[in-house]
C-alpha positions as CSV (number, residue, x, y, z in Angstrom):
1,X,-5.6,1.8,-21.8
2,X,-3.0,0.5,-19.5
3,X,-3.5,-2.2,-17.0
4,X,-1.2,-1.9,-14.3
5,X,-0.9,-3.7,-10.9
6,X,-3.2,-2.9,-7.7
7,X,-2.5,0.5,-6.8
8,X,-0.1,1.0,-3.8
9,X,-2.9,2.3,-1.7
10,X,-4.3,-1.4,-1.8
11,X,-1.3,-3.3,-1.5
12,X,0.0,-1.3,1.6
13,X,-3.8,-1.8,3.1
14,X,-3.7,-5.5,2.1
15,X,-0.1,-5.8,4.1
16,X,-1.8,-4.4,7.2
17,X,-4.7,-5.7,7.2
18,X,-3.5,-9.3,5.9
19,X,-5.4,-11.7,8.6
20,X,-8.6,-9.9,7.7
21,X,-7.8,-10.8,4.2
22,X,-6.8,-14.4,4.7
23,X,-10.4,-14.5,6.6
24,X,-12.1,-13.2,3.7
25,X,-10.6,-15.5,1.5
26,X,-11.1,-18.4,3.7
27,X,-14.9,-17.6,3.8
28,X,-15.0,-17.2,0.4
29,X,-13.6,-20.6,-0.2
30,X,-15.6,-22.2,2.2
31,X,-18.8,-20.9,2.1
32,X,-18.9,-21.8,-1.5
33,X,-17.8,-24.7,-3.2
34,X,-15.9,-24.5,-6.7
35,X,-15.3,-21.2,-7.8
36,X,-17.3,-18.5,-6.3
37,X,-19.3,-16.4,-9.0
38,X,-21.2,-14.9,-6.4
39,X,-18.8,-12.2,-5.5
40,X,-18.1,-11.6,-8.8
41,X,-21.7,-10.4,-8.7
42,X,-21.0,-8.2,-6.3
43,X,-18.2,-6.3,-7.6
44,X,-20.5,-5.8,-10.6
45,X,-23.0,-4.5,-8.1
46,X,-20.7,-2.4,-5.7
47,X,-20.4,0.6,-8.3
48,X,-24.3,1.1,-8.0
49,X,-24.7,0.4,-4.5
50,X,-21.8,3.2,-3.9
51,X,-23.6,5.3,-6.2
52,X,-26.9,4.8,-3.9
53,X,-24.8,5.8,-0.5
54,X,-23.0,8.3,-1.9
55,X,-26.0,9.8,-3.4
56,X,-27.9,9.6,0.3
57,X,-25.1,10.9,2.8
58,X,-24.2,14.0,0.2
59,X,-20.6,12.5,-0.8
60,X,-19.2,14.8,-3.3
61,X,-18.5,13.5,-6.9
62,X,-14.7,12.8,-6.0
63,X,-15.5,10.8,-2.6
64,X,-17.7,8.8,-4.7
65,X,-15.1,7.9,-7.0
66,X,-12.6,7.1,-5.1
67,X,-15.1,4.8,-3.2
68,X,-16.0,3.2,-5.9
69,X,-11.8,2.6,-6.8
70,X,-10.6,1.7,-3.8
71,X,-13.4,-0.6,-2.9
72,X,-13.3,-2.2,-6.6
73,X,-9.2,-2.4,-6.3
74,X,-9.8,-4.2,-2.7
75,X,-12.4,-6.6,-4.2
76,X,-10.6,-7.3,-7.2
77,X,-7.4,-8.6,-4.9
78,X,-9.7,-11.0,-2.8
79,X,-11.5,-12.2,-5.9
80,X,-8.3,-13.1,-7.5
81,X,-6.4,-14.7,-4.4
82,X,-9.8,-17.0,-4.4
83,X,-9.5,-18.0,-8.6
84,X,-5.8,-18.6,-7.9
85,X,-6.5,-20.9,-4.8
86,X,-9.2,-22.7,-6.5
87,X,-6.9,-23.5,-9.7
88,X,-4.1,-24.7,-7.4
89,X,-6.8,-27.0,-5.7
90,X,-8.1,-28.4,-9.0
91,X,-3.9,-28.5,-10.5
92,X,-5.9,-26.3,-14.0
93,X,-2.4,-24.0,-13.0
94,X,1.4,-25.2,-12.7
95,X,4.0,-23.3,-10.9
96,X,4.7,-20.6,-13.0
97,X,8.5,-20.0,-14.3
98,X,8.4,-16.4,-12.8
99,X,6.6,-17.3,-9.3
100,X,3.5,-17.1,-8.4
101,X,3.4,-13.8,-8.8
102,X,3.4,-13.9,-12.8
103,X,0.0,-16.0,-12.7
104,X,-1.2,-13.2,-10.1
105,X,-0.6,-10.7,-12.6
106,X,-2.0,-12.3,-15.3
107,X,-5.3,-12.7,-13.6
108,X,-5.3,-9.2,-12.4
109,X,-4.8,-8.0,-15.9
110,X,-7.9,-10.0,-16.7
111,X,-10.5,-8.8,-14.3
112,X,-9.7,-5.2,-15.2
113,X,-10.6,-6.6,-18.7
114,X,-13.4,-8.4,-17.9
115,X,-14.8,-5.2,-15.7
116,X,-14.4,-3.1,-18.6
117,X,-16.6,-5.0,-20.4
118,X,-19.6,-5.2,-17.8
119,X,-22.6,-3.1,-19.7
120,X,-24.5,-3.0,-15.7
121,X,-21.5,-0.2,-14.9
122,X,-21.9,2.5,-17.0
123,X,-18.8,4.3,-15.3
124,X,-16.5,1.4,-15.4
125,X,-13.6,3.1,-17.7
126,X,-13.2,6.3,-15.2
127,X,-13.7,3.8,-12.2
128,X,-10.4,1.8,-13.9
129,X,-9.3,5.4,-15.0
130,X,-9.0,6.3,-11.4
131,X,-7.5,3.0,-10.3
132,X,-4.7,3.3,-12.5
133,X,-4.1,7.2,-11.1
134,X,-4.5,6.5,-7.6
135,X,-0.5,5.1,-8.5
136,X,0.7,8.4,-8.5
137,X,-0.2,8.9,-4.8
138,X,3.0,7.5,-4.0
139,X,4.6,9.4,-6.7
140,X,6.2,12.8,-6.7
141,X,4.2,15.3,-9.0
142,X,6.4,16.3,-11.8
143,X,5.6,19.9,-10.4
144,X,7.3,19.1,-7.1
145,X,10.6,18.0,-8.3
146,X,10.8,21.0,-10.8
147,X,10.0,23.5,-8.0
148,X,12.6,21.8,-5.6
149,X,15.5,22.2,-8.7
150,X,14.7,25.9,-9.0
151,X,14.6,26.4,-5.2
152,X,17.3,23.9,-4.7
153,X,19.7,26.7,-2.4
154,X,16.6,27.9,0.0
155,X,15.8,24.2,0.6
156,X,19.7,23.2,1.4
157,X,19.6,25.8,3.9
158,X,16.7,25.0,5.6
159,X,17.8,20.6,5.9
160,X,21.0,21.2,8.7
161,X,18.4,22.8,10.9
162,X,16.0,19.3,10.1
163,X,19.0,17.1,10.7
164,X,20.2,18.5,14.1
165,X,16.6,18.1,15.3
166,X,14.5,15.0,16.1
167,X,12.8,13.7,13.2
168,X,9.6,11.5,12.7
169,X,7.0,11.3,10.0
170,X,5.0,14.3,9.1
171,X,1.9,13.6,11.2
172,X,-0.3,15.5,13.2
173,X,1.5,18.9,14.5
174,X,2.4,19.1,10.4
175,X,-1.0,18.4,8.7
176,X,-3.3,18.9,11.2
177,X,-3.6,23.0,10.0
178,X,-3.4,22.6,6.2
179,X,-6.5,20.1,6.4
180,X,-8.1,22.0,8.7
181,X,-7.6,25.1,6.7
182,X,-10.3,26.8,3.7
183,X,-7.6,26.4,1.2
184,X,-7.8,25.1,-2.6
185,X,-7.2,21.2,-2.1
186,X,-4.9,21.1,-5.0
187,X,-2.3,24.2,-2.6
188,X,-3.1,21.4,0.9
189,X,-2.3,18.7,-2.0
190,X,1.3,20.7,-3.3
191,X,2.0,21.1,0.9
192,X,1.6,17.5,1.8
193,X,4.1,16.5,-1.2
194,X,6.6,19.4,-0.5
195,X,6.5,18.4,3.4
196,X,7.0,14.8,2.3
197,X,10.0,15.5,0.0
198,X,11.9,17.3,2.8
199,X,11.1,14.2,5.2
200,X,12.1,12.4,2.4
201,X,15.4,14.5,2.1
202,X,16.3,14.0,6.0
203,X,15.7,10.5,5.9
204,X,17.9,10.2,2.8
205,X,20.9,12.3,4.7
206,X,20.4,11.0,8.3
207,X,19.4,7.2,7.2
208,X,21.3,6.9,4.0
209,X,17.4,5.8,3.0
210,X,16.7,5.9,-0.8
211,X,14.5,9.0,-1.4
212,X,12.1,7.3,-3.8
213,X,11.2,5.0,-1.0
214,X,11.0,7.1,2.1
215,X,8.5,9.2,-0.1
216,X,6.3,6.5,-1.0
217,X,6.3,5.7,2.5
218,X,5.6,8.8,4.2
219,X,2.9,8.9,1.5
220,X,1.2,5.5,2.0
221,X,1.3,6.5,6.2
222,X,0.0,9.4,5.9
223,X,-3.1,8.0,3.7
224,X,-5.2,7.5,6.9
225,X,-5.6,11.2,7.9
226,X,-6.2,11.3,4.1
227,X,-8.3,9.4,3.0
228,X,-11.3,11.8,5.3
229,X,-10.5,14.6,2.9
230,X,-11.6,13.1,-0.7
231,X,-10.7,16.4,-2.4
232,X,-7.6,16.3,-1.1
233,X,-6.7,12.7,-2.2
234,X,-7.8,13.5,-5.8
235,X,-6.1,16.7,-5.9
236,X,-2.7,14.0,-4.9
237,X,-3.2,12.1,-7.7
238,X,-4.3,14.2,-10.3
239,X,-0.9,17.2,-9.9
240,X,0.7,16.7,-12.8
């Protein structure tokens, strides 16, 4: 299976929410001396105890998952900024040749090993399954980019009108109908990304903005309205 990096749901949430991190982490280090095993415990726990809410507030199968992803993912980057702050303290790590980053990655790399060996979470490979898909939320479906190349002369005609007018992200006069809507998630999750590629395409004209980016973006700001619609964050990350 491969390990990548936190998914960019995380690291954007991390960059927001940084103080609130560099709280946690400074609880964690000083509420417990050495290294702190025991909230390693509870990341083994967390899959169960998601499991048990889930199970009593009706969550569906998929908002369960993602739950359980997200939260693991989240836990994961604390738990590691802790071992990394503790080795520094006790000089077990030298400056690596790459930055700091390299030894950041290693250790990341090793929980996900580590949690796929834990026999107490029975679900652990489609909980590290989903972690590693919830990178192609940021990512144009392969479906997207084919449609827009057969298209290519409707969508060209439609962008002057886009230009001339004031532009913003796709926010709440775009996605408030298609959530709100009885639709298949997976047509709401093909509307989001084609909505997103024409921002994408007006920021890229307007702002000279590189298109890969400005989608990722408008993807990882539009993940609060989201992330209240489980089905339609795992239809995102599962279009092929």
């Amino acid at each position: 299976m491969e390990l990548d990096l936190p998914d960019p749901i995380t690291n954007y949430n991390r960059q927001l929410a940084r103080q609130r991190y560099v709280r946690r982490e400074e609880y964690i280090l000083g509420h417990h001396p050495g290294f702190n095993l025991v909230y390693w415990r509870r990341i083994v726990r967390v899959s169960a105890r998601v499991h048990r809410l889930g199970t009593h507030f009706g969550w569906s199968h998929d908002q369960v998952m993602l739950t359980k992803a997200l939260l693991i993912s989240r836990m994961a980057c604390v738990f590691i900024d802790h071992i990394i702050h503790r080795m520094v303290q006790a000089e077990l790590i030298a400056p690596a040749p790459g930055g700091p980053h390299v030894e950041w990655e290693n250790q990341y790399h090793h929980f996900l090993l580590q949690f796929l060996r834990l026999p107490e979470v029975p679900d652990r490979r489609d909980i590290v399954k989903l972690m590693q898909r919830l990178h192609h939320y940021t990512q144009p479906p392969m479906t997207l980019l084919d449609f827009r190349r057969r298209h290519w002369n409707s969508i060209e005609r439609v962008l002057p009108a886009l230009l001339t007018g004031p532009i913003g992200l796709p926010g709440p006069l775009v996605f408030k109908h298609p959530l709100g809507c009885s639709k298949n998630p997976v047509a709401i999750a093909r509307h989001i990304c084609f909505i997103a590629a024409l921002y994408s395409d007006v920021q890229e004209r307007r702002y000279r903005q590189q298109w890969m980016y400005a989608y990722s973006d408008c993807m990882l700001r539009l993940y609060d309205p989201l992330r209240k619609h489980p089905d339609i964050l795992t239809a995102l990350v599962e279009l092929p």
